[in-house]
NUKOL-423590 format. One record per residue (C-alpha): residue in one letter; x, y, z. Coordinates in steps of 0.02 Angstrom, whole numbers, plus 32768, in hexadecimal, padded with zeros to 4 digits. Layout:
aXYZ;...
***
This chain:
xCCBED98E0EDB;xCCC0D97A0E2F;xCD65D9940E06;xCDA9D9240EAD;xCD30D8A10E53;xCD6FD8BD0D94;xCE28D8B90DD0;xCE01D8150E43;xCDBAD7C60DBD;xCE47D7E20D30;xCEC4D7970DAE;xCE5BD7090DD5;xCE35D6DD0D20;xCED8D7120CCB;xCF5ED72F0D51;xD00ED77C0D2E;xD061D8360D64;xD051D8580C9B;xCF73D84C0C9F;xCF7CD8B40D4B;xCFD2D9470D03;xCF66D9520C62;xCED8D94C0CC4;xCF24D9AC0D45;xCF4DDA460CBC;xCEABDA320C59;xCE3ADA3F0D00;xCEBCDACF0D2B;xCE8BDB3F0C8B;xCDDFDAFC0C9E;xCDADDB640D4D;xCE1EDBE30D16;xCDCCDC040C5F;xCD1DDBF40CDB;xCD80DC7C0D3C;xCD8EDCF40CD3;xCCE5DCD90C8C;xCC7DDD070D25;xCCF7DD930D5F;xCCE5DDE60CBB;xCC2ADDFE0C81;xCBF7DE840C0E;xCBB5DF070C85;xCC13DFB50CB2;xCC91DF7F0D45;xCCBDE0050DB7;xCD5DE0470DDB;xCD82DFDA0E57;xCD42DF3C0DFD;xCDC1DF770D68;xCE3FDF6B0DE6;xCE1FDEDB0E38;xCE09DE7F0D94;xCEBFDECB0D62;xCF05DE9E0DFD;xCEC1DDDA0DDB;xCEFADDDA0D23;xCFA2DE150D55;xCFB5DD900DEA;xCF72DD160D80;xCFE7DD1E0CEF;xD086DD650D29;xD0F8DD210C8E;xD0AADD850C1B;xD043DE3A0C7C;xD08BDEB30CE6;xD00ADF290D3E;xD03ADFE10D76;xD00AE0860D77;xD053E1240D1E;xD007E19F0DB8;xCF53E1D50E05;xCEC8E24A0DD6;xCE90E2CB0E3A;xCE36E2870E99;xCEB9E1FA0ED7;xCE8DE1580E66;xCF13E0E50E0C;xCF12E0F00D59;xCF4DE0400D3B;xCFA3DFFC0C9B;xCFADDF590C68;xD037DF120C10;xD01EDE750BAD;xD0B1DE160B4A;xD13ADD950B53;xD1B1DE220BB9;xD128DE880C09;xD18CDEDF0C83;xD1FCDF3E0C19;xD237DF730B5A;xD282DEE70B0A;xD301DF320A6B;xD294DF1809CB;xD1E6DEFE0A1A;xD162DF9C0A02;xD108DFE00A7F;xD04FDFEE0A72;xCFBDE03E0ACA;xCF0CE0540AE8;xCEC5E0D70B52;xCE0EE0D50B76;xCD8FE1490BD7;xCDEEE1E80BCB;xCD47E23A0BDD;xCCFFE1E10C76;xCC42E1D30C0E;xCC8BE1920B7C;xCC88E0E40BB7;xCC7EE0540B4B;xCD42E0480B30;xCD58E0140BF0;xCCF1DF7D0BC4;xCD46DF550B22;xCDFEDF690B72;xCDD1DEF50BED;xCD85DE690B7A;xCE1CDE920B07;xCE99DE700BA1;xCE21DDC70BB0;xCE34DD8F0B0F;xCEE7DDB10AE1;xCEEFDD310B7A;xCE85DCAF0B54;xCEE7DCA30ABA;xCF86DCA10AE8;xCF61DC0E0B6E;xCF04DBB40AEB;xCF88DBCE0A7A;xCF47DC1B09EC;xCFA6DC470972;xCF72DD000953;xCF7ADD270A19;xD042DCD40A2A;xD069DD3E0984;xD02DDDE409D6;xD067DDCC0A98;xD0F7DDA00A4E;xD12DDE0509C7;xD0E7DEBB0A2D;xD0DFDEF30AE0;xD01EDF3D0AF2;xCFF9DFAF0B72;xCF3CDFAC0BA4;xCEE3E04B0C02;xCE3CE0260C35;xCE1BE0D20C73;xCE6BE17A0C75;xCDEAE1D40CDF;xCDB7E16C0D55;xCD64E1FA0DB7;xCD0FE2480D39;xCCACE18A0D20;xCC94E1960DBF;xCC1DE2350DA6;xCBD2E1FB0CFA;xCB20E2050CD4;xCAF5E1690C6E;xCA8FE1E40BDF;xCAC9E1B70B1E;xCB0BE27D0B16;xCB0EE2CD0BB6;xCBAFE3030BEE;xCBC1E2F00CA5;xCC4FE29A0CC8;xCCA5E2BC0C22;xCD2CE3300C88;xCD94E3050D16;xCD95E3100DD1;xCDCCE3D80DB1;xCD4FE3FF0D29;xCDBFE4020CA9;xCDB3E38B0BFB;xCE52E32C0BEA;xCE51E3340B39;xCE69E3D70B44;xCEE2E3EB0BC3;xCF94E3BB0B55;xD013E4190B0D;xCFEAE4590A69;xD04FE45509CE;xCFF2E4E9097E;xCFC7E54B0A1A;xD060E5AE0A0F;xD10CE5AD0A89;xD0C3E6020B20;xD02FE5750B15;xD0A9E4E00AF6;xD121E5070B75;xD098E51B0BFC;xD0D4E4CC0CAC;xD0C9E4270CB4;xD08FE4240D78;xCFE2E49B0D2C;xCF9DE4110CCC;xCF3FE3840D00;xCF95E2FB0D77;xCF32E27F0CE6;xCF89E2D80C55;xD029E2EB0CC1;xD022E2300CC3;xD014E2080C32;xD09DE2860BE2;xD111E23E0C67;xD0CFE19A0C21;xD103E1B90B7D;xD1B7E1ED0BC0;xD1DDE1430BFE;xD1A2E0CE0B75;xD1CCE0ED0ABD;xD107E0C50A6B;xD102E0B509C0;xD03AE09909AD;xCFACE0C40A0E;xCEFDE0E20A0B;xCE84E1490A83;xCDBCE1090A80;xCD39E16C0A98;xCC75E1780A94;xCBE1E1E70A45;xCC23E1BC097B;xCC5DE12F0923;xCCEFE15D08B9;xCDADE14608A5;xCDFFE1F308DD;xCEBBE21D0896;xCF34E2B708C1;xCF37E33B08B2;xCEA0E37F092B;xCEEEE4310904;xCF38E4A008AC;xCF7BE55E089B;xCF51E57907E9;xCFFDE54A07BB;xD04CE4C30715;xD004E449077D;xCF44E4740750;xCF09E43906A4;xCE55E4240670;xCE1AE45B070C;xCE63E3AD0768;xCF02E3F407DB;xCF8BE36C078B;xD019E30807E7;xD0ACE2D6077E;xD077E21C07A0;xCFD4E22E0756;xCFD5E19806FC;xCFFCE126078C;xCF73E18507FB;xCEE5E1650779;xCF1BE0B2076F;xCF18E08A0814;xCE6BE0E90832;xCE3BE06F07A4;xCE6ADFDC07F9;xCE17DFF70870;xCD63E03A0824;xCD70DFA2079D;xCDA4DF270810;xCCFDDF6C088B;xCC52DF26086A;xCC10DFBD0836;xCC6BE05B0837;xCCAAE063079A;xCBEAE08A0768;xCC20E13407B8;xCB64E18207C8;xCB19E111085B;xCB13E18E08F4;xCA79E20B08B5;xCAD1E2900929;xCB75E2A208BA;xCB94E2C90801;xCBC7E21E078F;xCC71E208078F;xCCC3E1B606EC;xCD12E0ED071C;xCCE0E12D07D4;xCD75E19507E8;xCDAEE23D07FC;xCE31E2C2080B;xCE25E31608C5;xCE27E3BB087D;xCDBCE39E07EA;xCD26E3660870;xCD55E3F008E2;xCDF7E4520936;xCE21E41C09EC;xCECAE4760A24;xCF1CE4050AB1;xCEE8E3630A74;xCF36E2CA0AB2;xCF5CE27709EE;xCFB5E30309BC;xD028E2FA0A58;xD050E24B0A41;xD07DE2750984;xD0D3E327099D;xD138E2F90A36;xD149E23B0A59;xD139E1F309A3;xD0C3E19409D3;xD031E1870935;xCF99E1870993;xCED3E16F096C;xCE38E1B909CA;xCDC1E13309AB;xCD04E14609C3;xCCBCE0BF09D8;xCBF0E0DE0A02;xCB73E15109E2;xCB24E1550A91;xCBBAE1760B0C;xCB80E1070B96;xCB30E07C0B2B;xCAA3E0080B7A;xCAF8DF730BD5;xCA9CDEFE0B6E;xCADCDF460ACB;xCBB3DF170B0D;xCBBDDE5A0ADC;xCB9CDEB10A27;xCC08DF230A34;xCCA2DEBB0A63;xCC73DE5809CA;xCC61DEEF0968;xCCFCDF1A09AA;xCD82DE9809C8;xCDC0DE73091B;xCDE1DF270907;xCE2DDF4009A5;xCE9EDEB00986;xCED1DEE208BF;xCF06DF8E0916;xCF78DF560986;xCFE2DEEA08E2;xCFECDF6508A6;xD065DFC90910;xD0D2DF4F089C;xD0D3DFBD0802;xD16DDFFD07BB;xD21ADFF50806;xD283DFE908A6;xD330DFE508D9;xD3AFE01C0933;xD42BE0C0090D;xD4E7E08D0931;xD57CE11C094B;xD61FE10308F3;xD65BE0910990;xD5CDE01F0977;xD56BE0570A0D;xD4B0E06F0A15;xD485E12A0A1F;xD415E1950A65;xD3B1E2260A0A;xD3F6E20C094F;xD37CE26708DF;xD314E1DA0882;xD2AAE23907D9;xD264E1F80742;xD27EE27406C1;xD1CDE2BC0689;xD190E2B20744;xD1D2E34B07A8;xD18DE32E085E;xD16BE3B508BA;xD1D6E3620936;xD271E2FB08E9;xD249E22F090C;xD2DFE20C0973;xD327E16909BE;xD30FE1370A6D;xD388E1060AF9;xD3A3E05A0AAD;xD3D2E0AB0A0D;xD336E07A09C9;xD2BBE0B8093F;xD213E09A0906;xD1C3E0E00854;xD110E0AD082A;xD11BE0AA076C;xD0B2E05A06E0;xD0F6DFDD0668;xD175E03A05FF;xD224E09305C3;xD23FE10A0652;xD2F2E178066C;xD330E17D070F;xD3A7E2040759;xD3E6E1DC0804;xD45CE27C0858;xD4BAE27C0903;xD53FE2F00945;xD5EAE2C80924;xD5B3E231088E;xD5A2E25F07D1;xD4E9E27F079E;xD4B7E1C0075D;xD435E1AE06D1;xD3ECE11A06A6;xD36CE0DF0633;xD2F0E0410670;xD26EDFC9061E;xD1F7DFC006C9;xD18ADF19068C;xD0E3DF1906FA;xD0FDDEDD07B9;xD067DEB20803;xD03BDDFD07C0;xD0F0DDE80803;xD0D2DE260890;xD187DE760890;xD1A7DF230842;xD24EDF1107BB;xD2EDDF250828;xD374DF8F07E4;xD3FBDFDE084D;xD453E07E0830;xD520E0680851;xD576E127085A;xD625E1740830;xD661E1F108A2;xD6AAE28B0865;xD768E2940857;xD783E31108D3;xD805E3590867;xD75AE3A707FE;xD722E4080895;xD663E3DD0852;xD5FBE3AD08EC;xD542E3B308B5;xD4C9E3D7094D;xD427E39B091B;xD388E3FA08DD;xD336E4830935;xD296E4BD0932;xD255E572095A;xD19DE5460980;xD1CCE4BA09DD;xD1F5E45F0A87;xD240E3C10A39;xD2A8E3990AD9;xD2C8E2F00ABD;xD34AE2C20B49;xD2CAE2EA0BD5;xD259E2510B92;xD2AAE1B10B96;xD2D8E1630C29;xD391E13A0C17;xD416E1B70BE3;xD402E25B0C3A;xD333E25E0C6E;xD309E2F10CD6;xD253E2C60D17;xD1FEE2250D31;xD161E1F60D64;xD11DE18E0E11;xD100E0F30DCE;xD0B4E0620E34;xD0E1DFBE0E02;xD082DF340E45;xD0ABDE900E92;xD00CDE3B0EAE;xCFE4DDB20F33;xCF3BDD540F4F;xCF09DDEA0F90;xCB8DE4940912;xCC3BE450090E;xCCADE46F09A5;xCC21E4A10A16;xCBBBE3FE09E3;xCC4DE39409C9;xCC87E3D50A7D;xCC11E3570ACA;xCC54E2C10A68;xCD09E2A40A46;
***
């Protein structure tokens, strides 16, 4: 009635197609900003609510989300992504990939809430136009989880540190259940059909989009936690912290996101956990955990990843959320720039053509497994401001080095672009080079992108929507 009596009026008093339209568009955003705000309180939606509300975000905005899921748990439920940015249905050459997983222990909860007020507000922005939403949907292609173990919320208590529900629908703690860098051949080349359909998901995940930044949340601590979360005693342990050649870059980004928080950079507000220094931490350093889901998205999918805890009580009082999301949001934003550190670019054979696998290093950073470029040809390298030497290898092409001045990104929103262009060989040489090796490791690259030669895939369901005491104490937390 209202609106009839509004519009009505306008026409009466005004007339012209012009004053109907405004109108028109501004009562338009109106209901739907009204929407949005009564479908999304701050409570604890269930499973279905989650998907519902995905399934209504999606339909709602279909220039700029995409909704589908990478497979099922155990027990049969969707675990839905979320896509959000100006091509959200697929990889657009030059745009990273971005993601944030939540609720990988189903009583760790807060980070299905803050997912789904993140998905909220990265909307309201962009349809009000704000500058800082249009830069990031934009400029990066975010991929929002609100819940990796759907079943094991399902059988959560609501206690600050009890840990029913923490496991999934088999018993068995996802974070936990991945292939481990350190655990030894026998360990890493473990079947993929005897893990966990929710960690089979999300490795098959990681096959078919090339993600360049990511971050995990958590509950039961409130700190910033970087790779690696093990170790075998090897170079890479120093000062009792087990050490990843991108050190630098890990510790800034757990920084970002601690100083950009209200309070975790204190580092000592949870009475249950030891102070941690800026409120970060090395994995190890706080405690081992062999088959950790960081160190797989560094070791095998280059992918620099964060566990984020983000409350001392893991199922936090419902009245304490709407300060949490505040708490929260800044942070959650400044993370996601920057996945706009460093450099990117394609790799180019001597015929011009974009190529697949080329061996991407920064001398001084030997990865466990070699970065290499995707099926678009394409690299990313989260660096800091600085004078870095690149050397790029592929068979057939003359090993290129160059040397780069990588300025800083983020307030760009746009990582520095440089391409690598290749000379073949003369075949008269007979020098074919073919590519590092690795005798501790699995780095089978060709299996994990989905273009040029993949040999597994997951189920994916796309959606087109209608109306319609360390290690033993720490056990319990991370």
């Amino acid at each position: 009635m209202l609106c009839s009596a509004v519009l009505s009026a306008s026409l009466h008093l005004r007339g012209g197609t012009a004053v109907m339209s405004s109108l028109l568009l501004f009562l338009l955003n109106l209901f739907l900003a009204l929407g949005r705000a009564s479908a999304l309180d701050f409570r604890y939606h269930d499973n279905r609510e989650i998907e519902q509300y995905l399934v209504q975000v999606n339909d709602s905005n279909p220039d700029i989300t995409h909704l589908y899921s990478i497979g099922k748990s155990v027990r049969g439920q969707q675990l839905w992504v979320l896509a959000l940015g100006f091509s959200p249905h697929r990889h657009t050459v030059g745009i990273p990939e971005f993601k944030y997983v939540a609720n990988m222990h189903g009583n760790e909860v807060l980070g299905r809430v803050l997912l789904l007020q993140l998905i909220d507000e990265l909307l309201r922005g962009y349809r009000s136009n704000e500058t800082w939403s249009l830069r990031l949907l934009n400029s990066t292609r975010i991929h929002i989880m609100p819940t990796m173990n759907p079943d094991g919320y399902d059988a959560a208590d609501t206690d600050c540190a009890f840990s029913q529900g923490r496991a999934n629908g088999n018993g068995v703690d996802l974070n936990r259940n991945f292939p481990d860098a350190f655990a030894g051949l026998r360990q890493q080349q473990l079947q993929e059909e005897q893990r966990e359909a929710e960690v089979r998901a999300v490795i098959g995940w990681l096959r078919t989009e090339s993600f360049v930044l990511s971050a995990n949340i958590h509950g039961g601590a409130l700190v910033a936690n970087y790779p690696y979360d093990n170790s075998n005693g090897g170079s890479e342990l120093v000062g009792g912290a087990s050490v990843t050649p991108d050190n630098d870059v890990f510790v800034h980004l757990s920084k970002v996101y601690s100083h950009s928080h209200a309070s975790m950079q204190r580092g000592d507000l949870c009475s249950d956990t030891r102070p941690f220094l800026d409120g970060v931490t090395n994995g190890y350093q706080w405690y081992p955990l062999a088959g950790g889901m960081q160190d797989y998205n560094y070791v095998w999918a280059q992918c620099l990843e964060l566990t984020l805890e983000l409350s001392c009580c893991k199922f936090p009082p419902v009245e304490q959320l709407p300060a949490m999301w505040t708490e929260n949001r800044k942070s959650l934003l400044a993370f996601i720039q920057q996945v706009h550190l460093g450099v990117k670019g394609r790799v180019f054979d001597g015929s011009g053509v974009p190529v697949q696998n080329a061996v991407v290093e920064v001398k001084g950073r030997r990865n466990l497994c070699p970065f290499r470029t995707d099926q678009h040809g394409e690299y990313y390298r989260l660096l800091l401001p600085g004078n870095y030497s690149f050397t790029v290898t592929y068979p057939g092409h003359e090993v290129l080095t160059e040397r780069l001045n990588v300025p800083h990104g983020p307030d760009q929103y746009s990582a520095m672009k440089h391409d690598f262009l290749l000379r073949q060989v003369p075949a008269t040489t007979g020098h074919t080079w073919t590519g590092h090796t690795s005798a501790n490791l699995n780095c089978n690259y060709t299996s994990h992108l989905e273009a040029g030669g993949a040999t597994s895939r997951p189920s994916w369901t796309g959606l087109s929507v209608g109306l319609g005491l360390l290690a033993a104490l720490r056990s319990l937390i991370g």
